[in-house]
C-alpha positions as CSV (number, residue, x, y, z in Angstrom):
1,X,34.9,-44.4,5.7
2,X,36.6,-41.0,6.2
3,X,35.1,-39.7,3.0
4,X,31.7,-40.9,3.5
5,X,32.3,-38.7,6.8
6,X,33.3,-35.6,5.7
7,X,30.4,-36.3,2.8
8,X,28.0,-36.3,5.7
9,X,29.4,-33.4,7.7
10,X,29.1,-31.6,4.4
11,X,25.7,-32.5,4.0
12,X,25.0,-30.9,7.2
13,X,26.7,-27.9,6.8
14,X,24.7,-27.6,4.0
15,X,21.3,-28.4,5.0
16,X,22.0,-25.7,8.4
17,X,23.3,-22.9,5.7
18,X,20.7,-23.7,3.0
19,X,20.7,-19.9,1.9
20,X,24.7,-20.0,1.7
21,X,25.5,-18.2,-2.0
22,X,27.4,-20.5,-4.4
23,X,31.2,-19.1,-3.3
24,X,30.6,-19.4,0.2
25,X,30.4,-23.6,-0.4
26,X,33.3,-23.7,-2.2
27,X,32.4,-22.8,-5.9
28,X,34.5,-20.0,-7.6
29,X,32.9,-18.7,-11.2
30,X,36.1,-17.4,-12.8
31,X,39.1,-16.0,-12.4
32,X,39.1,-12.5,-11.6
33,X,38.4,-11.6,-8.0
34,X,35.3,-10.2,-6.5
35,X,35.0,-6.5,-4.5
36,X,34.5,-6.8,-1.0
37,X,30.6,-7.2,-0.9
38,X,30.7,-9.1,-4.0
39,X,27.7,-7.0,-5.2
40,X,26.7,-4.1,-7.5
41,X,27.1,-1.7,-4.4
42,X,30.7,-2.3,-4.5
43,X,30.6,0.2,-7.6
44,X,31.1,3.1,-5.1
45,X,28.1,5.5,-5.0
46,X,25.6,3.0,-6.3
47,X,22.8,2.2,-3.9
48,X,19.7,-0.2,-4.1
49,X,16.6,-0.2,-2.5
50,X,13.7,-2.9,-2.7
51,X,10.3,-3.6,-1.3
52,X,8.8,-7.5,-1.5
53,X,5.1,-7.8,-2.1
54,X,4.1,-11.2,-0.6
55,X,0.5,-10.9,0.6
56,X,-1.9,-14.2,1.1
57,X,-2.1,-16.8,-1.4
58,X,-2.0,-14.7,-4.8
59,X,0.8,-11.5,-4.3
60,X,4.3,-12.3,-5.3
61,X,5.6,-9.3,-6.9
62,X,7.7,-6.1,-5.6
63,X,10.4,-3.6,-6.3
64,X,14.0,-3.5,-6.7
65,X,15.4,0.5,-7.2
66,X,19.1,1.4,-8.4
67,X,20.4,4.7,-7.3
68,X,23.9,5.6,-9.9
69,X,24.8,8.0,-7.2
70,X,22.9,9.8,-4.1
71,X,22.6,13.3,-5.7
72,X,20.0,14.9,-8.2
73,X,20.7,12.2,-10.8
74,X,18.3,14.2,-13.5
75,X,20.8,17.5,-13.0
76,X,23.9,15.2,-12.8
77,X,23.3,12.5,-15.2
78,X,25.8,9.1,-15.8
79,X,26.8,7.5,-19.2
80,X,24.2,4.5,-19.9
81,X,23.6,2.5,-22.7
82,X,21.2,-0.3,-23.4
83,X,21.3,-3.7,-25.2
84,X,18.7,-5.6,-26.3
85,X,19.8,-9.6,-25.9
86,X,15.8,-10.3,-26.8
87,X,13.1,-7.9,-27.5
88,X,10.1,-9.3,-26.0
89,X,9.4,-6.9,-23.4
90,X,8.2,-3.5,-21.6
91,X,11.5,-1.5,-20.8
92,X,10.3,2.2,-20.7
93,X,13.0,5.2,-21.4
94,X,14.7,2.8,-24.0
95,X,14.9,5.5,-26.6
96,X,16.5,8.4,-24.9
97,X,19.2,6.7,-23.8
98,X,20.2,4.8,-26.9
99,X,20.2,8.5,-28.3
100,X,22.0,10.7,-25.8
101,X,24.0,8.0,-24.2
102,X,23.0,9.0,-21.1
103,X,20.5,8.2,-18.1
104,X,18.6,10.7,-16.0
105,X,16.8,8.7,-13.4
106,X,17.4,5.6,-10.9
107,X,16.7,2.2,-12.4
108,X,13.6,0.0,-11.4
109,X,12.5,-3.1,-12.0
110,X,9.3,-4.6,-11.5
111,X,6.5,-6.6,-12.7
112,X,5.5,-6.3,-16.6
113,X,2.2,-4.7,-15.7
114,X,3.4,-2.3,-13.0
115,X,5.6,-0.4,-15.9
116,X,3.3,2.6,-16.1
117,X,2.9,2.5,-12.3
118,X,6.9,2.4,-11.5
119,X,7.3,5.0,-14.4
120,X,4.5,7.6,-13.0
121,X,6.5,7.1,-9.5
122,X,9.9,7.8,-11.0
123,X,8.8,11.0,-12.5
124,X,7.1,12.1,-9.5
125,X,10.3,11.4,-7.6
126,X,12.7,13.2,-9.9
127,X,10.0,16.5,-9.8
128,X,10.3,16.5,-6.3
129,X,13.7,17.1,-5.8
130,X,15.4,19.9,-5.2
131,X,16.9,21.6,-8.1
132,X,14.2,20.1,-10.8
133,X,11.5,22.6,-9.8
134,X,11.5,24.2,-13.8
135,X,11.9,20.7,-15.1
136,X,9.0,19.6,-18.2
137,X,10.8,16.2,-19.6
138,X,11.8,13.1,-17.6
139,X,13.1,9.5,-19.2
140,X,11.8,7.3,-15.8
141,X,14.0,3.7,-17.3
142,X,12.0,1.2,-16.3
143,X,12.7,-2.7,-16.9
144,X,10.4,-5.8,-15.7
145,X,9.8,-9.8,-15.9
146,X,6.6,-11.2,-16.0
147,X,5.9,-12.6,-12.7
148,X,2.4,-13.8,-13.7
149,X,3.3,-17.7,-12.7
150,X,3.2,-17.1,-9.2
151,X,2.0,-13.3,-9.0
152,X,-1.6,-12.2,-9.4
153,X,-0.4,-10.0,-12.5
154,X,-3.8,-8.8,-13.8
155,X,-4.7,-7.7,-9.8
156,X,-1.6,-4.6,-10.4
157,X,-0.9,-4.7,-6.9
158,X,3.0,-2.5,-7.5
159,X,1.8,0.8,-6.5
160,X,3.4,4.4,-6.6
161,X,3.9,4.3,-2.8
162,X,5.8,1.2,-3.1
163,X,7.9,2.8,-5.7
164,X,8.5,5.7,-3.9
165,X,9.8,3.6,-0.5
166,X,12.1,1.5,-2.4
167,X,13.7,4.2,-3.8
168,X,13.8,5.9,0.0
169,X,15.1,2.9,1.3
170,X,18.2,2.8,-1.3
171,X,21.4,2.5,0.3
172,X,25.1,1.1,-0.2
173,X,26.3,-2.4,1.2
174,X,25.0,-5.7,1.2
175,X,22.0,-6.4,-1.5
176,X,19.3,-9.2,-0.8
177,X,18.8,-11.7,-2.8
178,X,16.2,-14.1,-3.9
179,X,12.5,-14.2,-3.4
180,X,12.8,-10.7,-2.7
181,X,12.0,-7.0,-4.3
182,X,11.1,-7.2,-7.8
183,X,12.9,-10.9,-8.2
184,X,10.0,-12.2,-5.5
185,X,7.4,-14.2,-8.0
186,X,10.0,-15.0,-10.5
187,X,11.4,-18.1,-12.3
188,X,14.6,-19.6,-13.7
189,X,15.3,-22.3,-15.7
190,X,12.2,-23.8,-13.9
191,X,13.4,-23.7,-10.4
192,X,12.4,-20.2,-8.2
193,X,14.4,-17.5,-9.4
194,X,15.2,-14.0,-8.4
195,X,17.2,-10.9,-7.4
196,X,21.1,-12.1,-7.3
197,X,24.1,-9.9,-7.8
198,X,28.0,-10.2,-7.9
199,X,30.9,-7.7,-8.8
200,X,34.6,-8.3,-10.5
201,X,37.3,-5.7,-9.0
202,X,40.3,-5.3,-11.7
203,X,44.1,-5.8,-10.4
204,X,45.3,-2.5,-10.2
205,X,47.5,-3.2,-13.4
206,X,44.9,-3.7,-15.2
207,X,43.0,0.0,-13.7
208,X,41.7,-1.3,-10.5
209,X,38.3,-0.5,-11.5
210,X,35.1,-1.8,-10.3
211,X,32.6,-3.8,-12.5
212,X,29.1,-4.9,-10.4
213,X,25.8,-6.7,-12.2
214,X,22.4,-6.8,-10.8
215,X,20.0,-9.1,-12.7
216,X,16.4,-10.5,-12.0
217,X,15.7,-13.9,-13.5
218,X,12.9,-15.0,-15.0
219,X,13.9,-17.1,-17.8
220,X,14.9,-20.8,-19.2
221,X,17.5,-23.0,-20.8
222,X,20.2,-25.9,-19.7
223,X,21.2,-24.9,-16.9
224,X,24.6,-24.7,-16.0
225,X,27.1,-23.7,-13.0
226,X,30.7,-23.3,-13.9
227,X,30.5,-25.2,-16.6
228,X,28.5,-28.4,-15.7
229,X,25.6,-29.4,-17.0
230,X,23.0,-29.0,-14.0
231,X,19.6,-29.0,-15.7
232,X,21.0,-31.8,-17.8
233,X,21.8,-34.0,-15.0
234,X,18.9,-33.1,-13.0
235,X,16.6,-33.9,-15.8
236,X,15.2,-30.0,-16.2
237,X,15.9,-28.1,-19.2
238,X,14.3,-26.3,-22.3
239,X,12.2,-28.6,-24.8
240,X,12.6,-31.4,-22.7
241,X,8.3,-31.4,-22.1
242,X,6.7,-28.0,-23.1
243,X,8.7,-25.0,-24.5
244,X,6.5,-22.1,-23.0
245,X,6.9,-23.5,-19.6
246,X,10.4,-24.1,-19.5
247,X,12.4,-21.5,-21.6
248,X,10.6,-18.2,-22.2
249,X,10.7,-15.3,-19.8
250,X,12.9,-12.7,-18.8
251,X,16.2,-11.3,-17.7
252,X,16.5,-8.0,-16.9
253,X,21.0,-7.4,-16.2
254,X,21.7,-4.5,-14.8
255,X,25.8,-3.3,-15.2
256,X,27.4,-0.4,-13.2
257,X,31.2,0.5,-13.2
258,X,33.5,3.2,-11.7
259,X,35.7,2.7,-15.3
260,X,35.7,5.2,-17.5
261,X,34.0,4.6,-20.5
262,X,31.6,6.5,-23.1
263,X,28.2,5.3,-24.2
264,X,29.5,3.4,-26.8
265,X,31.9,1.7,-24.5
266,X,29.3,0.7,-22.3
267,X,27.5,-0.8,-25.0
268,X,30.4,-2.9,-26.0
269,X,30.5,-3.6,-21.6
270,X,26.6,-4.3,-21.9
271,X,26.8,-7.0,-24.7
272,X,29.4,-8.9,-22.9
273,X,26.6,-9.3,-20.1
274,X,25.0,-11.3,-22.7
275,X,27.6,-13.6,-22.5
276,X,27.7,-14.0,-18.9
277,X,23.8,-15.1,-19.1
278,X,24.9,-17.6,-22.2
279,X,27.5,-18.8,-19.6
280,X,24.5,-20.2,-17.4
281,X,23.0,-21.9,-20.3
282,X,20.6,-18.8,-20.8
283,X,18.8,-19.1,-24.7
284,X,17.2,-15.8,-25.1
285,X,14.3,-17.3,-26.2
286,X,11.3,-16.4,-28.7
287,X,9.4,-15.1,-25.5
288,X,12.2,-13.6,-23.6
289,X,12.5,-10.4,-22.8
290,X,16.9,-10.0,-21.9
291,X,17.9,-6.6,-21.5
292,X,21.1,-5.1,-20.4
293,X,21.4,-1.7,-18.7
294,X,25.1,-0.6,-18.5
295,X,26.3,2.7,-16.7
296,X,29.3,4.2,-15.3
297,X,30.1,6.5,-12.6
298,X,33.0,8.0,-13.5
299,X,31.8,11.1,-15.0
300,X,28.6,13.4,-15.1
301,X,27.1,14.9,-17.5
302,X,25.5,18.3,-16.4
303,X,21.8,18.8,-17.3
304,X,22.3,22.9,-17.9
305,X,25.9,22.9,-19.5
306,X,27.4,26.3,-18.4
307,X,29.5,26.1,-21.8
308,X,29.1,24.7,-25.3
309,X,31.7,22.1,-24.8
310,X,33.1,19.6,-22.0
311,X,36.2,17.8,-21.3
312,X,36.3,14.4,-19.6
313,X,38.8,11.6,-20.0
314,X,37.5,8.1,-21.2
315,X,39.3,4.7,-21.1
316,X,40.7,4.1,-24.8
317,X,39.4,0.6,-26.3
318,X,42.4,-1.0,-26.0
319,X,41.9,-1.4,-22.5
320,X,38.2,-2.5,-22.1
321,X,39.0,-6.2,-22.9
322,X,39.5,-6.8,-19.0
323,X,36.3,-5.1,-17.8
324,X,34.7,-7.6,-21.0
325,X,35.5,-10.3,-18.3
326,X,34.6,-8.9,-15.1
327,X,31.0,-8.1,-16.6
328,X,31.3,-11.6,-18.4
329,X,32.1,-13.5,-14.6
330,X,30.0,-11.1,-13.1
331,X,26.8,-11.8,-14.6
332,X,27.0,-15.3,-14.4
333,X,27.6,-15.6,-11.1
334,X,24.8,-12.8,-10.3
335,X,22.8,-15.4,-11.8
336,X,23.7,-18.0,-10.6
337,X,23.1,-16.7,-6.7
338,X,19.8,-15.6,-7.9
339,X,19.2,-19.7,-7.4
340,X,21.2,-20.3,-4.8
341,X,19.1,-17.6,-2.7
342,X,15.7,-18.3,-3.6
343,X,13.3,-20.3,-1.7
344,X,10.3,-22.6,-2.6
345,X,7.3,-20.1,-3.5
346,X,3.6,-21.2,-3.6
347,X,1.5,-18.1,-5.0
348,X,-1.9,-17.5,-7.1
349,X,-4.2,-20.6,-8.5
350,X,-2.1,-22.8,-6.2
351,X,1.4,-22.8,-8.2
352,X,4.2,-24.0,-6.7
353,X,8.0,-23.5,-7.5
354,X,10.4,-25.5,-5.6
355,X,13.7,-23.8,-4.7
356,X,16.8,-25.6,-6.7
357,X,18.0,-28.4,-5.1
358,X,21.2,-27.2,-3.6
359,X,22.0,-30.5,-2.4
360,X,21.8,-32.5,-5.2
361,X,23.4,-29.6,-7.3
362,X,26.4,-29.8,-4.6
363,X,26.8,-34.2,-5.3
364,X,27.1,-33.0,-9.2
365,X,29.3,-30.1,-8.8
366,X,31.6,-32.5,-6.9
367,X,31.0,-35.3,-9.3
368,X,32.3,-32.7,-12.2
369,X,35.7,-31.4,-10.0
370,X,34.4,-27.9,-9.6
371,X,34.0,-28.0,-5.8
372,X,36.0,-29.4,-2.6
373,X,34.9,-30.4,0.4
């Protein structure tokens, strides 16, 4: 009787909080312990901005902006690299950075079609700052999911003012997550998807440092939540009725970390994100477009080198195998609140995408072990 109590208590503590992320009801992904907003802003420096697009019955689309650090990033640019988990999709300023191993501009994501639009922003954005008055070349990095399902795609409603204003709005602290910015008309593993985040802070011993993941989810597989088999039990999952519906789409991960580390360490950091999306029963499907984005803030790399060489100090492999994990638990529990946050979203030609059901997902977490009340 006492346990069918507490099970009902639970129930309603649930049902009043139904926007609670995943470790705030009592389910810890990994091991390693979180930084203190448990988001990519807890990489100091890193900012994001976004702007949500939901307008009648057919706009479900928007904006979400990453900021490395507040200063002229094209003057003062960060190690990035880039890893391609699936190819099927529209990243812009791809190139440059798997050449130079570095990144000139703030990161945005969007919708598939509103790439040329976010890009055309980006540029006009790094022009117009101070400093970049002599400057002929910019690589805007651009990512996107399509967000066609529920989003009046074709209509192109991202425009440069939109752009422009989530990048304005950028700032440090808590993120949103969900149905919101450029994660507002997206889908995962069939239930309403979105912007999540999460971040890993290393023990001191191990450098102390900082990893944080920002990802928006629009793709399909089995889903899974520390290690149980959700979609399974809930009856949802890739190939069970129609492949195109269930498993292709997208997954834009985006990595940032205060550690250290060269281009080529972050792209050894970026494929471990991979991992993290495999963690969630992720497949990288045929149609998928999964893309990594991995920078670090620990050094810049000066646009107008006063000398023919530089110095800077770089974590030696040997000690990367930690930040593997943090970007590992990091990105599956990014994920994994992308769910957890979203809400049910109707949107264009009457679709409908129901919110996952935390509820029943709670029963079978607690069926499995992997949560208390």
């Amino acid at each position: 009787m006492k346990r069918l109590f507490l099970l009902f208590i639970f129930c309603q503590i649930l049902s009043a909080h139904a926007q609670q992320r995943p470790r705030e009801l009592g389910i810890k992904i990994g091991v390693l312990p979180t930084g203190t907003l448990n988001a990519i802003t807890d990489v100091e420096g890193v900012k994001v901005g976004q702007i949500t697009l939901s307008e009648g019955d057919d706009v479900r689309t928007g904006v979400t902006a990453i900021l490395p650090h507040s200063g002229n990033i094209f003057q003062e640019k960060v190690p990035a690299a880039i890893y391609l988990g699936n190819g099927f999709g529209k990243l812009a300023g791809y190139s440059q950075v798997e050449e130079l191993g570095t990144m000139e501009t703030p990161i945005v994501l969007t919708n598939t079609l509103s790439v040329p639009t976010a890009s055309d922003a980006l540029i006009d954005w790094t022009l117009g700052q101070a400093g970049n008055e002599d400057v002929r070349s910019v690589n805007p990095v651009v990512g996107e999911t399509n967000d066609g399902y529920l989003n009046d795609i074709r209509g192109r409603h991202v425009k440069k003012e939109h752009v422009l204003n989530a990048l304005a709005q950028a700032e440090s602290g808590a993120v949103d997550e969900g149905n919101v910015g450029a994660g507002t008309g997206t889908v995962c593993f069939g239930w309403k998807g979105g912007i999540g985040t999460s971040s890993r802070k290393l023990p001191e011993k191990l450098g102390g440092y900082t990893v944080g993941v920002l990802v928006q989810t629009n793709f399909g597989g089995v889903l899974k939540i520390n290690g149980v088999p959700i979609g399974e039990e809930l009856g949802q999952y890739a190939f069970k009725e129609a492949l195109d519906k269930s498993s292709d789409g997208s997954c834009m991960m985006i990595l940032a970390t205060d550690a250290p580390l060269d281009a080529r360490n972050l792209k050894r950091l970026a494929k471990r994100v991979m991992l993290g999306m495999a963690q969630t029963g992720g497949i990288a499907a045929n149609g998928s477009g999964d893309y990594v984005i991995a920078f670090s803030t620990a050094n810049r790399i000066l646009h107008n080198a006063p000398q023919p060489t530089s110095t800077a100090t770089f974590l030696n492999n040997d000690f990367v195998s930690p930040l593997f994990l943090a970007a590992i638990e990091a990105t599956e529990e990014a994920i994994i609140n992308s769910l957890f946050m979203a809400t049910t979203s109707s949107g264009t030609k009457d679709h409908k995408v129901e919110e996952l059901p935390k509820e029943k997902v709670m029963e079978i977490m607690k069926k499995y072990g992997r949560v208390k009340l």
